[in-house]
C-alpha positions in Angstrom: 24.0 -14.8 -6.3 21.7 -13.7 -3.7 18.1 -12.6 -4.8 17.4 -9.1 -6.2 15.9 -6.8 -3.2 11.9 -6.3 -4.3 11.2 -3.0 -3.1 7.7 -1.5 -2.9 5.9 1.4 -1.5 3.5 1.3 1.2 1.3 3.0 3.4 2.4 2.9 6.7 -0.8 3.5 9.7 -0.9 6.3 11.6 1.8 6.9 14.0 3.5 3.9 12.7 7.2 5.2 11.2 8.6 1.3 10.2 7.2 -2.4 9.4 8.3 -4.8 12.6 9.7 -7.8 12.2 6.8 -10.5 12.1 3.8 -12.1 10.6 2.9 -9.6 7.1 -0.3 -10.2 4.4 0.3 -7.7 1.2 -3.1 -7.4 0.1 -4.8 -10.8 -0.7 -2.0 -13.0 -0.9 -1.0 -15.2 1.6 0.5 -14.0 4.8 4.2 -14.5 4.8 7.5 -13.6 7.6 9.0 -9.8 7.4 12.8 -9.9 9.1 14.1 -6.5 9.6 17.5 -6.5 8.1 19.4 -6.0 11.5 17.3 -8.5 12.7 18.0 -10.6 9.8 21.7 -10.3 9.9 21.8 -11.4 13.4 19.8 -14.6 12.8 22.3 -15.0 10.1 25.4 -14.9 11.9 23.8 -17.4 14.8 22.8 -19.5 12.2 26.7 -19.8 11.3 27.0 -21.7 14.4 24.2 -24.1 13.9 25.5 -24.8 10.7 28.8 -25.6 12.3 27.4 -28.0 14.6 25.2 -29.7 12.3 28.4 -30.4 10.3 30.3 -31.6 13.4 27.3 -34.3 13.8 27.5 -35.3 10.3 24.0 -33.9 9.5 22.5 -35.2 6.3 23.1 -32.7 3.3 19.1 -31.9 2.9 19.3 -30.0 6.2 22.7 -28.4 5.7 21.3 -26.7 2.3 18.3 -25.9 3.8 20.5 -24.3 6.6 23.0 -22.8 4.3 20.6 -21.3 2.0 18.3 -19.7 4.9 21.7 -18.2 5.9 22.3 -16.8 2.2 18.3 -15.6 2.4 19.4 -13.6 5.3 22.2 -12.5 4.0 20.4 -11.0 1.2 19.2 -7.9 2.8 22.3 -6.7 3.7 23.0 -3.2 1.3 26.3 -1.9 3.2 28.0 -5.1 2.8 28.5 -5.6 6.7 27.7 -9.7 6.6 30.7 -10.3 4.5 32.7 -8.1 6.8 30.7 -10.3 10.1 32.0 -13.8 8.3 28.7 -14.6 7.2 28.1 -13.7 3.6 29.5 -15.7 0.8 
């Protein structure tokens, strides 16, 4: 089951209308990656394809499940259901 979608509220600058995909510090905790969610499904469905290929090179399973689940992390964000549609959900 993919993780529960956190959602908060904040204060966007001046001018500013969305948050960009990139580097993002919430208050004083440690800066971590912000993927837009049509960003994210895109990175998702290329990462099919890695996946693919590290399984046609008989990659070890530590990097598959590290592949697999980044793909499901991805995946996550995806509120109209459009990744399952795209072959890359589930």
């Amino acid at each position: 089951m993919p993780p529960e979608i956190q959602h908060i509220a904040v204060s966007l600058p001046e001018g500013q209308q969305r948050i960009e995909t990139g580097a993002l510090q919430v208050n004083g905790d440690w800066p971590g990656v912000f993927i837009r969610g049509d960003s994210a499904l895109y990175l998702a469905m290329q990462l099919v394809q890695v996946i693919d290929v590290l399984k046609d090179h008989n990659s070890g399973p530590f990097v598959l499940g590290a592949m697999e689940g980044l793909k499901q992390l991805l995946v996550s964000c995806d509120v109209r259901g459009e990744a399952h549609k795209a072959g890359v959900g589930g």
